[in-house]
N, CA, C and O atoms as a Tinker XYZ file with bonds, in Angstrom:
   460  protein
     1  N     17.718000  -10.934000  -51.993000    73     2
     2  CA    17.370000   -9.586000  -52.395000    64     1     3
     3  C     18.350000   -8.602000  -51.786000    63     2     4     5
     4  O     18.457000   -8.485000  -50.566000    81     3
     5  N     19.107000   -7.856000  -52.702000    73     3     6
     6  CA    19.659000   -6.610000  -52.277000    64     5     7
     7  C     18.887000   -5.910000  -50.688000    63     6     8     9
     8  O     17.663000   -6.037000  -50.713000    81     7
     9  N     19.314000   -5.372000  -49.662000    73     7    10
    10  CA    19.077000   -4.698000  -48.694000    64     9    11
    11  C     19.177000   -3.279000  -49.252000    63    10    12    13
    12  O     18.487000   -2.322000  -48.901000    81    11
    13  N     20.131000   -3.289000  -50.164000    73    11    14
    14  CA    19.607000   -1.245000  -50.424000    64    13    15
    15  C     18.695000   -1.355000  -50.987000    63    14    16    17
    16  O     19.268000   -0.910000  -51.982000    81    15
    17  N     17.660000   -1.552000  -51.364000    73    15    18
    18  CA    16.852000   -1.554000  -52.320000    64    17    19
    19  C     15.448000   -2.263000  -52.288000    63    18    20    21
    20  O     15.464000   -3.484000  -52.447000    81    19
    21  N     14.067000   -1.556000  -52.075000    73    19    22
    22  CA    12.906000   -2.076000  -52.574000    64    21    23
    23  C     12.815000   -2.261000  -53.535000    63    22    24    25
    24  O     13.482000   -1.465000  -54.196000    81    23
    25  N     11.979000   -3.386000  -54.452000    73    23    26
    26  CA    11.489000   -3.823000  -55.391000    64    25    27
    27  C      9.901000   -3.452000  -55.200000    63    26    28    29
    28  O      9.307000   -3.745000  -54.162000    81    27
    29  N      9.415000   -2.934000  -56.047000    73    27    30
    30  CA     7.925000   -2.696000  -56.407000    64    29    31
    31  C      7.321000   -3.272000  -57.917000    63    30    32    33
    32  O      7.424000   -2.601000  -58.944000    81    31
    33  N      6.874000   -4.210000  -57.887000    73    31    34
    34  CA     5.877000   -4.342000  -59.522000    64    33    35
    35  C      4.995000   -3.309000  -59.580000    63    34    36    37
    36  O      4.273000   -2.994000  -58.634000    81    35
    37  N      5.016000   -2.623000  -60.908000    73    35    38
    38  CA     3.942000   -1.784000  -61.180000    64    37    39
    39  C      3.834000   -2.125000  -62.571000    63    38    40    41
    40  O      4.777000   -2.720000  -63.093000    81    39
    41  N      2.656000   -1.785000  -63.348000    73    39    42
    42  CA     2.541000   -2.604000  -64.110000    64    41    43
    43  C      3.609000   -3.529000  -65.432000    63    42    44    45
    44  O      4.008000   -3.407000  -66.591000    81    43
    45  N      3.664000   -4.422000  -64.298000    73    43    46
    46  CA     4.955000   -5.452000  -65.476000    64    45    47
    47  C      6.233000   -5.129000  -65.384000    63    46    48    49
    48  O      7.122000   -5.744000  -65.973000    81    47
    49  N      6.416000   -4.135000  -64.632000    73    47    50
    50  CA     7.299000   -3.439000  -64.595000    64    49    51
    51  C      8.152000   -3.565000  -63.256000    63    50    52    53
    52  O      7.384000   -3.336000  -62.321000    81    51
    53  N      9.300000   -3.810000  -62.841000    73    51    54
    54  CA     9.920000   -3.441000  -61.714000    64    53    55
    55  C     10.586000   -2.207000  -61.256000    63    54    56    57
    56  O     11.513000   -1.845000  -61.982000    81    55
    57  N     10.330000   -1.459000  -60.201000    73    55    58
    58  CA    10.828000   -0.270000  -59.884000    64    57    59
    59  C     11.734000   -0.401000  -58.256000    63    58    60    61
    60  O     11.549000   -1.135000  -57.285000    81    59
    61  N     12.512000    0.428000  -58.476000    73    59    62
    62  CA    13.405000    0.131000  -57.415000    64    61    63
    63  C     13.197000    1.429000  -56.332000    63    62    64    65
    64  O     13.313000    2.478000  -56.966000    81    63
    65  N     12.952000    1.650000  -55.038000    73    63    66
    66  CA    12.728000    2.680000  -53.903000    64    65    67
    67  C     14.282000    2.472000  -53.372000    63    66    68    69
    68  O     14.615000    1.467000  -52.745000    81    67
    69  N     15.037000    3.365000  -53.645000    73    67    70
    70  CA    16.096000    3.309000  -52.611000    64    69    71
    71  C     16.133000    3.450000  -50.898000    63    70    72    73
    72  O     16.011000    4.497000  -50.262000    81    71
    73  N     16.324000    2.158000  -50.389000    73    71    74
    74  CA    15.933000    1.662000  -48.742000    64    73    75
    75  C     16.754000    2.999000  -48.318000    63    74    76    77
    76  O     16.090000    3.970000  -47.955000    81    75
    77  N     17.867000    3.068000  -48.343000    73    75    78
    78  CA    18.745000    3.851000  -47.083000    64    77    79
    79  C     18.151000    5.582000  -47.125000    63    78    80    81
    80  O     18.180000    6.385000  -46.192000    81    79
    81  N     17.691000    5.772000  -48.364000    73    79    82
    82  CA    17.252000    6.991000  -48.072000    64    81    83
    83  C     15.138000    6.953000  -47.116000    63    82    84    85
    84  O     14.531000    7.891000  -46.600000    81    83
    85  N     14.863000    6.024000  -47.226000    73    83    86
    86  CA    13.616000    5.747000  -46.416000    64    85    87
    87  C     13.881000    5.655000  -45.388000    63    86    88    89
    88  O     13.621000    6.592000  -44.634000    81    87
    89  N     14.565000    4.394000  -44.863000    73    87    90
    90  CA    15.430000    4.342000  -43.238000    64    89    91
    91  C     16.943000    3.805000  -43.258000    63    90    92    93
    92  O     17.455000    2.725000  -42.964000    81    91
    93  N     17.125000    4.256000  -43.432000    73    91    94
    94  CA    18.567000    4.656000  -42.990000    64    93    95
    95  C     18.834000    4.787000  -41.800000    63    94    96    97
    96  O     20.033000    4.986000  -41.606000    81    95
    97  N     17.977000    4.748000  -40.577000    73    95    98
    98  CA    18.391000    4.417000  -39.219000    64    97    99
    99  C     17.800000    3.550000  -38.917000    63    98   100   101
   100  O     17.008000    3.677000  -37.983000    81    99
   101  N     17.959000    2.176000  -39.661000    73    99   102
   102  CA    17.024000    0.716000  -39.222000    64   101   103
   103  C     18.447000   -0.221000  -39.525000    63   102   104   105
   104  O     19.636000    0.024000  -39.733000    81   103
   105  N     17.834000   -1.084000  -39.450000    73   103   106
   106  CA    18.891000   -2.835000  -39.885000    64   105   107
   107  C     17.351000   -3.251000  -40.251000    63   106   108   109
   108  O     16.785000   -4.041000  -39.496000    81   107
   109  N     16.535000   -2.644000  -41.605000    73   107   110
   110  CA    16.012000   -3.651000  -41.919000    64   109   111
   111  C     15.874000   -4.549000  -42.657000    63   110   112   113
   112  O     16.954000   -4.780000  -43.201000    81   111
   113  N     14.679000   -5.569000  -43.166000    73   111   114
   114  CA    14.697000   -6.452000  -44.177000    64   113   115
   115  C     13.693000   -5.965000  -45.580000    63   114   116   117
   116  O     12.480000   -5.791000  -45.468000    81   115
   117  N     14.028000   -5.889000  -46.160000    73   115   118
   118  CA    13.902000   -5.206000  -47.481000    64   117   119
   119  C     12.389000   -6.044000  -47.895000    63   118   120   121
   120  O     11.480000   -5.403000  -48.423000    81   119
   121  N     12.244000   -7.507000  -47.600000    73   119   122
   122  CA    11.182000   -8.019000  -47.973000    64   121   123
   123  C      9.915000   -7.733000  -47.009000    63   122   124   125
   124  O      8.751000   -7.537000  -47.360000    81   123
   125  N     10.419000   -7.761000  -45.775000    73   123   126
   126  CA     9.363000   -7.229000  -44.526000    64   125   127
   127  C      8.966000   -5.894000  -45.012000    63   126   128   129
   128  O      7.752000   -5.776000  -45.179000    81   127
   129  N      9.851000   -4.622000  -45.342000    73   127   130
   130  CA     9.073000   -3.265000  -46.073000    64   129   131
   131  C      8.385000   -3.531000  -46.820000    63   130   132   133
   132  O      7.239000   -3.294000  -46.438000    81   131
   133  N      8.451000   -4.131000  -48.241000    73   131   134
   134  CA     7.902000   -4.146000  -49.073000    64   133   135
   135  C      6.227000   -4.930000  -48.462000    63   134   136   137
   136  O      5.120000   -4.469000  -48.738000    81   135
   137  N      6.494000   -6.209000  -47.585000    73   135   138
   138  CA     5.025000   -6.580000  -47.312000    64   137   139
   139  C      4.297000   -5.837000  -46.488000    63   138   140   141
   140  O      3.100000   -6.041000  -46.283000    81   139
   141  N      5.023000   -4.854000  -45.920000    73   139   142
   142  CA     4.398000   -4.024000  -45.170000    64   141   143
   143  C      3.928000   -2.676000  -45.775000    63   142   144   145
   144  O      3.382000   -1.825000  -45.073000    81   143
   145  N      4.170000   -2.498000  -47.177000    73   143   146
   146  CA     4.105000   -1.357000  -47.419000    64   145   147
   147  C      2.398000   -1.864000  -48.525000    63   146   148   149
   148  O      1.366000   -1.211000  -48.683000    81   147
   149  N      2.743000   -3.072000  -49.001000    73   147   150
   150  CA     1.891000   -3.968000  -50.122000    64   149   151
   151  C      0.522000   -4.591000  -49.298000    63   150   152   153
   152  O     -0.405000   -5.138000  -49.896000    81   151
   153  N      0.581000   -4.364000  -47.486000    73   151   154
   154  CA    -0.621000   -4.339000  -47.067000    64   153   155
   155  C     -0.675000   -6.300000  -46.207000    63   154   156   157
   156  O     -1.452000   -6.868000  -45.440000    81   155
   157  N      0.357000   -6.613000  -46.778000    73   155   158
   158  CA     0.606000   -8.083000  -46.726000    64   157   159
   159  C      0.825000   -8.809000  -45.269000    63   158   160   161
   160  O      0.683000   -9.951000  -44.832000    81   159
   161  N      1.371000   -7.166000  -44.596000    73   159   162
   162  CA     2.069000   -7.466000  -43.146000    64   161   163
   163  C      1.229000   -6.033000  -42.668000    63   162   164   165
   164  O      0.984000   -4.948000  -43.196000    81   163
   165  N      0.853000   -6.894000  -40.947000    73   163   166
   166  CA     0.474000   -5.894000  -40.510000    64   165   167
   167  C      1.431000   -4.812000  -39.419000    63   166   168   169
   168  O      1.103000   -3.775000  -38.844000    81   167
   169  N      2.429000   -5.402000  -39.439000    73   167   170
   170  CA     3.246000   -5.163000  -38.373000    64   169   171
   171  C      4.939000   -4.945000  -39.105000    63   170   172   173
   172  O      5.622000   -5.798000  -39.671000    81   171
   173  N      5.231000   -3.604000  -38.859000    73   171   174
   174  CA     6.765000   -3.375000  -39.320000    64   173   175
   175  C      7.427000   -2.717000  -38.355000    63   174   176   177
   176  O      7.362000   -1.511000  -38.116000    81   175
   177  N      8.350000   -3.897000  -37.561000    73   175   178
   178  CA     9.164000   -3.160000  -36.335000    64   177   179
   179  C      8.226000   -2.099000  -35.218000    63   178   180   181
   180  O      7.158000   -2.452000  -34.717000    81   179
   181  N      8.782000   -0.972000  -35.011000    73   179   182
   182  CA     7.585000   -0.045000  -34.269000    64   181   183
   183  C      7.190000    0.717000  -35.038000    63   182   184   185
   184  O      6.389000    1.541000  -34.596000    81   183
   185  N      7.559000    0.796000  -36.515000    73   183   186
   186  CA     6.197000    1.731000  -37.645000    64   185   187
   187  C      4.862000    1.384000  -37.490000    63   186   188   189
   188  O      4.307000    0.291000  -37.384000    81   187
   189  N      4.385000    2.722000  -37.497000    73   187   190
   190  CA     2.729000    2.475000  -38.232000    64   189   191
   191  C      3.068000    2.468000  -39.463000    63   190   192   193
   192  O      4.267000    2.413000  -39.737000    81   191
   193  N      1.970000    2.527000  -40.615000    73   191   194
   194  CA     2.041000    2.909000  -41.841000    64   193   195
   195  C      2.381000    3.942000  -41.754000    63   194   196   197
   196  O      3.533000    4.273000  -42.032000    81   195
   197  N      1.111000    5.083000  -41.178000    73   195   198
   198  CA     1.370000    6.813000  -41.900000    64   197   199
   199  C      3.013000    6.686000  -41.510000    63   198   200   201
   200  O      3.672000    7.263000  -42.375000    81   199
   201  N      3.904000    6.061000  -40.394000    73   199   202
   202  CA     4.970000    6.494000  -40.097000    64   201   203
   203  C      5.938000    6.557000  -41.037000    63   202   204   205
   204  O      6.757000    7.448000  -41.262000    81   203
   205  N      5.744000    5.459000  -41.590000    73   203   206
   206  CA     6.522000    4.673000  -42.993000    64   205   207
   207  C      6.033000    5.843000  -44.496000    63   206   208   209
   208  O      6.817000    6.058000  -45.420000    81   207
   209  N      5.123000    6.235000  -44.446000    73   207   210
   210  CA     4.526000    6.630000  -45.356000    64   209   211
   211  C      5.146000    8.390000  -45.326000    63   210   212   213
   212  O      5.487000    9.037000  -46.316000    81   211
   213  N      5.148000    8.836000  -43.955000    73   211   214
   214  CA     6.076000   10.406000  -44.076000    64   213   215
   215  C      7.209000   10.034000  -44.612000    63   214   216   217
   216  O      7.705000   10.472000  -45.650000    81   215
   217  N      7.870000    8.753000  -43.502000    73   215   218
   218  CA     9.230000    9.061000  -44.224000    64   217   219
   219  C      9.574000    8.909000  -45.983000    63   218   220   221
   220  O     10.503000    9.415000  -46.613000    81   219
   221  N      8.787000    8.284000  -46.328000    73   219   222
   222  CA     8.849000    8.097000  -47.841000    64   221   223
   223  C      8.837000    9.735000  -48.849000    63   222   224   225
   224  O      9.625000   10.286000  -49.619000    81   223
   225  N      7.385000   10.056000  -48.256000    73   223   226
   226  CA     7.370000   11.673000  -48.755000    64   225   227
   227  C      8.312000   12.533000  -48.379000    63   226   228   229
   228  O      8.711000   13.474000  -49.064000    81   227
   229  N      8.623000   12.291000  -47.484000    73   227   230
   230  CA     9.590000   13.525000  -46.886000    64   229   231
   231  C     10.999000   13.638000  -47.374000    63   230   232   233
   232  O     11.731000   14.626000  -47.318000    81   231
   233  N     11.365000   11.916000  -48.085000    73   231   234
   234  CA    13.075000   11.564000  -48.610000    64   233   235
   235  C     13.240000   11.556000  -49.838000    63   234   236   237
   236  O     14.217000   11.883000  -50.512000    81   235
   237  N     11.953000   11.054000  -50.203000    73   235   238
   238  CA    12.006000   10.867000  -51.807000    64   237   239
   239  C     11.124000   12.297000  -52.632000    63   238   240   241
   240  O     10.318000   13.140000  -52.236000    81   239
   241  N     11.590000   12.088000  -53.547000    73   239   242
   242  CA    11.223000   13.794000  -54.664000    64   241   243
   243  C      9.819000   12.786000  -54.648000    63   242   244   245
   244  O      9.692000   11.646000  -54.203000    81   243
   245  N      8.703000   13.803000  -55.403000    73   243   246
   246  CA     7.266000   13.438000  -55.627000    64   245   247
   247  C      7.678000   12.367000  -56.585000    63   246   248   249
   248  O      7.358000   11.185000  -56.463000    81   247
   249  N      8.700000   13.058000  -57.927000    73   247   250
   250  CA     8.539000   11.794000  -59.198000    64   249   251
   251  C      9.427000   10.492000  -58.664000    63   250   252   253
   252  O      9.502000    9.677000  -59.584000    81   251
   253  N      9.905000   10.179000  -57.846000    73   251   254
   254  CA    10.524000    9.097000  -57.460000    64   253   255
   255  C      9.229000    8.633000  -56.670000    63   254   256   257
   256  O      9.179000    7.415000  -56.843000    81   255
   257  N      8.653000    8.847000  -56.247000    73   255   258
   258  CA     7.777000    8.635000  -55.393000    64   257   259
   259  C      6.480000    8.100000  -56.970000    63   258   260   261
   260  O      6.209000    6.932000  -57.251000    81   259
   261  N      6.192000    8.755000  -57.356000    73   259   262
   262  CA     5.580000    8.317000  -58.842000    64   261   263
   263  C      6.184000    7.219000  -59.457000    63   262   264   265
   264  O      5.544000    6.173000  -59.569000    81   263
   265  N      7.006000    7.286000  -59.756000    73   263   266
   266  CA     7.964000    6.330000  -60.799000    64   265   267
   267  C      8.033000    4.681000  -60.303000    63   266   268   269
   268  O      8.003000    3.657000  -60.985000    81   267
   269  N      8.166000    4.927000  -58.451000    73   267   270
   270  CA     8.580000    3.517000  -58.043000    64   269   271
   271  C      7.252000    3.042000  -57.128000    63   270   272   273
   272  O      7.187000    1.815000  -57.050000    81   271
   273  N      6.531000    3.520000  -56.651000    73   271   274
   274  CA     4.772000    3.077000  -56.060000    64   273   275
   275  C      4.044000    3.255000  -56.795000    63   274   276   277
   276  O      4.031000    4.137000  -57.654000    81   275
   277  N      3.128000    2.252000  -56.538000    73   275   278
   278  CA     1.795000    1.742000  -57.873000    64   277   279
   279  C      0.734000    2.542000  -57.349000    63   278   280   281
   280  O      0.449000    2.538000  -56.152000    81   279
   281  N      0.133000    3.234000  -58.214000    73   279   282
   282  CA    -1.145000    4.775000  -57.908000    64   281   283
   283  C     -1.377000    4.466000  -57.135000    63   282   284   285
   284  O     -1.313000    5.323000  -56.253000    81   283
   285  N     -1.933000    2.815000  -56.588000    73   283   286
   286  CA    -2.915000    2.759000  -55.761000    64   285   287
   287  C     -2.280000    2.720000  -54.404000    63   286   288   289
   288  O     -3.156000    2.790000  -53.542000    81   287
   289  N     -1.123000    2.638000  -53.924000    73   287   290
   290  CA    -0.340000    2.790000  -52.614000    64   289   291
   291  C      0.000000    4.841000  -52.237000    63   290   292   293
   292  O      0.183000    5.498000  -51.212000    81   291
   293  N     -0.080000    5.177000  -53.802000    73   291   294
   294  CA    -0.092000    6.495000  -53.098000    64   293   295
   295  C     -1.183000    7.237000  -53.529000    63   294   296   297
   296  O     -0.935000    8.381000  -53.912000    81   295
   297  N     -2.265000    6.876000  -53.556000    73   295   298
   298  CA    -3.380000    7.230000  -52.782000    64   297   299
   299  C     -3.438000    6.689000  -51.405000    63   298   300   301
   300  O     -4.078000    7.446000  -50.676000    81   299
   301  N     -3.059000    5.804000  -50.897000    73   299   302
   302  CA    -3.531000    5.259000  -49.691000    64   301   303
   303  C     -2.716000    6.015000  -48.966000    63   302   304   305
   304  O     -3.158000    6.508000  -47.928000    81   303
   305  N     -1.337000    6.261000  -49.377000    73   303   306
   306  CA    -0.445000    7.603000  -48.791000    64   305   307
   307  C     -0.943000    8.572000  -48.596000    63   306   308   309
   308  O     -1.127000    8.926000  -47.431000    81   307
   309  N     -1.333000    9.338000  -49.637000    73   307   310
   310  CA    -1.810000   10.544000  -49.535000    64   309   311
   311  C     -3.474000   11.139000  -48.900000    63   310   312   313
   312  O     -4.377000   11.778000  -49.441000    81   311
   313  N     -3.287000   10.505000  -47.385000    73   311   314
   314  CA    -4.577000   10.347000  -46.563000    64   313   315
   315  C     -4.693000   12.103000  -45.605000    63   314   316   317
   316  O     -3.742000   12.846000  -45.364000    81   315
   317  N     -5.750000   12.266000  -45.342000    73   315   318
   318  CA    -5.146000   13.669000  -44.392000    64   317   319
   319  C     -4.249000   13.438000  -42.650000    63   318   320   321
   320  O     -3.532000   14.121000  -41.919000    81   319
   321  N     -4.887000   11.977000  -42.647000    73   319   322
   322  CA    -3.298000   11.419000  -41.148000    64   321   323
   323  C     -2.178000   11.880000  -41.957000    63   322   324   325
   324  O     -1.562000   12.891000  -41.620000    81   323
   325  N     -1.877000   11.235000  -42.970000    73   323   326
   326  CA    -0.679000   11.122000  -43.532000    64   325   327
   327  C      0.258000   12.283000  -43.928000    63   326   328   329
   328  O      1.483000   12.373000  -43.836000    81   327
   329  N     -0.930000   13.390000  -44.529000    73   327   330
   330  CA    -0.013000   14.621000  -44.666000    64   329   331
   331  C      0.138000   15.435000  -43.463000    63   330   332   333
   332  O      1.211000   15.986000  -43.217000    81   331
   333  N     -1.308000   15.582000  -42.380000    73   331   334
   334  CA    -1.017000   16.551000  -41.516000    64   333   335
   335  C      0.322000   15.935000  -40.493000    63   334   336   337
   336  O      0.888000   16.733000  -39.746000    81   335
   337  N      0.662000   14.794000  -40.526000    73   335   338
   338  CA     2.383000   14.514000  -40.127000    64   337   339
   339  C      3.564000   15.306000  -40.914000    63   338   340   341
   340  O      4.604000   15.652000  -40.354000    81   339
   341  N      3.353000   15.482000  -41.901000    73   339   342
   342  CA     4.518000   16.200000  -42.606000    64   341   343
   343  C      4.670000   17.093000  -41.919000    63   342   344   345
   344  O      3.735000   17.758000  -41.473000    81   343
   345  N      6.621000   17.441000  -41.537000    73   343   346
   346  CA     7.157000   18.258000  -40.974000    64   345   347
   347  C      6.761000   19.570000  -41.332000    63   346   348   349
   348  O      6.102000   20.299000  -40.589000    81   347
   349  N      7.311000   19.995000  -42.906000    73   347   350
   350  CA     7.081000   21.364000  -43.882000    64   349   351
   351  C      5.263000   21.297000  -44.015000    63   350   352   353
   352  O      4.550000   20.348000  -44.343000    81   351
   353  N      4.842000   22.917000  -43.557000    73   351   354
   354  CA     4.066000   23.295000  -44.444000    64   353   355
   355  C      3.924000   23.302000  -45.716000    63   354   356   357
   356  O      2.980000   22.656000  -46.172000    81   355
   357  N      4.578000   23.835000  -46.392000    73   355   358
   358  CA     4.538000   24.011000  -47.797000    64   357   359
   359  C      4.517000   21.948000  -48.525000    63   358   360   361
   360  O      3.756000   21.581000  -49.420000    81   359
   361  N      5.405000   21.138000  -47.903000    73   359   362
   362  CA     4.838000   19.944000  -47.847000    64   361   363
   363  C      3.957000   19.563000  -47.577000    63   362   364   365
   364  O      4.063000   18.403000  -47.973000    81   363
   365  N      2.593000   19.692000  -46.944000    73   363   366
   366  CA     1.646000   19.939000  -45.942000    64   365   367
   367  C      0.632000   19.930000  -47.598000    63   366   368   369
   368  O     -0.203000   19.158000  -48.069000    81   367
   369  N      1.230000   21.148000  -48.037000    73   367   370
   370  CA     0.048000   22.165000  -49.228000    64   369   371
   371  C      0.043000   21.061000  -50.483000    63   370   372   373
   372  O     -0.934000   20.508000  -50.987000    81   371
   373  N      1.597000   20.910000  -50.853000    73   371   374
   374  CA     1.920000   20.055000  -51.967000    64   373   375
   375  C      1.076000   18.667000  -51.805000    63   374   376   377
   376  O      0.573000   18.236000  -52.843000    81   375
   377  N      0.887000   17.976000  -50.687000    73   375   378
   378  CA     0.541000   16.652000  -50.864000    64   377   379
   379  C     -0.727000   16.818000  -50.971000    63   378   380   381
   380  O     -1.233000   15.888000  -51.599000    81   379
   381  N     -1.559000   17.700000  -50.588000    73   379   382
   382  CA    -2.807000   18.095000  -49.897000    64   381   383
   383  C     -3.330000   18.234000  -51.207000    63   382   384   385
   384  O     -4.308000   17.502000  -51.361000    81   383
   385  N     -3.036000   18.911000  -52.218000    73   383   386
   386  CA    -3.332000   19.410000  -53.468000    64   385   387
   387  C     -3.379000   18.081000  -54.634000    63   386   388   389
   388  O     -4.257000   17.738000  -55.426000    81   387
   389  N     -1.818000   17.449000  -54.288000    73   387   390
   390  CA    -1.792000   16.259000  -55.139000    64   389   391
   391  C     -2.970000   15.233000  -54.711000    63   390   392   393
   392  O     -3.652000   14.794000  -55.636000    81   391
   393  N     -3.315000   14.751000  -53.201000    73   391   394
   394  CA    -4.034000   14.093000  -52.888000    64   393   395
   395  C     -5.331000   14.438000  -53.504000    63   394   396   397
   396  O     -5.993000   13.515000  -53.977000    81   395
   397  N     -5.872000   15.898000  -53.572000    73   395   398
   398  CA    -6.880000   16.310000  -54.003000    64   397   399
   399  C     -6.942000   15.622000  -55.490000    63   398   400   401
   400  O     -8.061000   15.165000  -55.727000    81   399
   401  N     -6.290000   15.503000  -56.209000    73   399   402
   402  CA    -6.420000   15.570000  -57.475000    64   401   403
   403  C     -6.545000   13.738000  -57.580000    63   402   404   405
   404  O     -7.342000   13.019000  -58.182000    81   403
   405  N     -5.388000   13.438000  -56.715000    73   403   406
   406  CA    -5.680000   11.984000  -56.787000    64   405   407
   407  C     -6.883000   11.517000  -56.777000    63   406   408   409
   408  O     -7.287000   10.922000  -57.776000    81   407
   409  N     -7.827000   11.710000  -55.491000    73   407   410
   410  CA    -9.306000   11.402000  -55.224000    64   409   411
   411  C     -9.577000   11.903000  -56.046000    63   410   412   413
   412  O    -10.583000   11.224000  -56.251000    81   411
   413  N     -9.586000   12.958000  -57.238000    73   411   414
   414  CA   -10.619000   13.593000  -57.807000    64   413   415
   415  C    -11.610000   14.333000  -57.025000    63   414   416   417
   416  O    -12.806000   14.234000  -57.299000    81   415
   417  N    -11.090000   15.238000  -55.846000    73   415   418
   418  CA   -11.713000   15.783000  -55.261000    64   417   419
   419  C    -11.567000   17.535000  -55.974000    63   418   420   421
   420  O    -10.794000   17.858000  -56.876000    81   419
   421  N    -12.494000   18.397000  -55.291000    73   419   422
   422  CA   -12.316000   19.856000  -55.786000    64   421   423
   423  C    -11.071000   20.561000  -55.267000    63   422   424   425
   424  O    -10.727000   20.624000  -54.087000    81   423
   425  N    -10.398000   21.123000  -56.400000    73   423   426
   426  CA    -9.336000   21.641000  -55.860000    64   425   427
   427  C     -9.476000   23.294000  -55.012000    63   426   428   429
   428  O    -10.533000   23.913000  -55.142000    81   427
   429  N     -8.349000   23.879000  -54.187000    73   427   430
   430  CA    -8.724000   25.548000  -53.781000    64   429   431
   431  C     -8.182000   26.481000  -55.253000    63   430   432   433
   432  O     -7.637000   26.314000  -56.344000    81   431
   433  N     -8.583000   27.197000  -54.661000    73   431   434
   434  CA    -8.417000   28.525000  -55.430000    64   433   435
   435  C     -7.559000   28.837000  -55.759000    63   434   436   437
   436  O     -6.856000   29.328000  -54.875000    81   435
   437  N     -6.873000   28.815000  -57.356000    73   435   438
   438  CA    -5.060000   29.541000  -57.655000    64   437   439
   439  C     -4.753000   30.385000  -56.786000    63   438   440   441
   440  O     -3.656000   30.365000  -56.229000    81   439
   441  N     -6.082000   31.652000  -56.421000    73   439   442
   442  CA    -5.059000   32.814000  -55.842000    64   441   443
   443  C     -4.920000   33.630000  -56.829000    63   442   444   445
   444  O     -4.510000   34.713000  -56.413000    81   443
   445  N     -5.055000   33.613000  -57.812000    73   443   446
   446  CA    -4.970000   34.393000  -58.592000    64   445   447
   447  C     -5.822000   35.199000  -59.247000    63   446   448   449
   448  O     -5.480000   36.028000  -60.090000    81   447
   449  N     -7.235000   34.924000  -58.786000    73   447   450
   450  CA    -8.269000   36.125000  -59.047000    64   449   451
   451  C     -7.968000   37.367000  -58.358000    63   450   452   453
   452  O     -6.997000   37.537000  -57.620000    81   451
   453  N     -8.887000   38.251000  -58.651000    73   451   454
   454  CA    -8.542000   39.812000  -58.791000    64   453   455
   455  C     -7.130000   40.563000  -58.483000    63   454   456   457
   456  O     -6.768000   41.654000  -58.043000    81   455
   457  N     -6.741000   39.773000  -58.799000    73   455   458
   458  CA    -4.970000   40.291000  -59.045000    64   457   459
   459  C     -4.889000   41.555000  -60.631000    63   458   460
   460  O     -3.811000   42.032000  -60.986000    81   459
């Protein structure tokens, strides 16, 4: 297996996570991420998950982040550990909102009443 590059099945489908922009300060093994990300492994180097899981949000755009993880890994991403780590506020709001919608939970307020 290529080292730049995760492989993800989503349905039937293969999608590729570009490694060096996730860690890019590792020497790692491309199959150890992936089992670690797929729940398979409990143990990745000194990552936790949420650790693994900022850096993902934080490198990759949302639709890359869509395109190459299967719904059900980013819901498990999009936990409130997981966002209140995000560096950016406004990252903070974005995941917080998407997560909302993921769970099907109630969303806040546009903001835009009595304007």
């Amino acid at each position: 297996m290529d080292a730049e590059v995760i492989f993800i099945r989503t349905k039937n489908m293969l999608r590729q996570i570009p490694m060096k922009r996730i860690i890019w300060d590792y020497d790692v093994d491309a199959d150890e991420l992936r089992a670690f990300l797929d729940g398979k492994e409990k143990q990745f180097h000194h990552f936790i998950r949420e650790m693994l899981y900022v850096r993902i949000l934080e490198r990759l755009s949302w639709y890359e982040v869509l395109e190459c993880m299967p719904l059900s890994l980013i819901r498990r991403m999009l936990n409130p550990e997981t966002i209140s780590m995000l560096r950016s506020e406004s990252m903070r709001r974005k995941y917080d909102y998407a997560a909302r919608v993921l769970h099907k939970q109630a969303l806040p307020p546009s903001g835009w009443q009595g304007r």
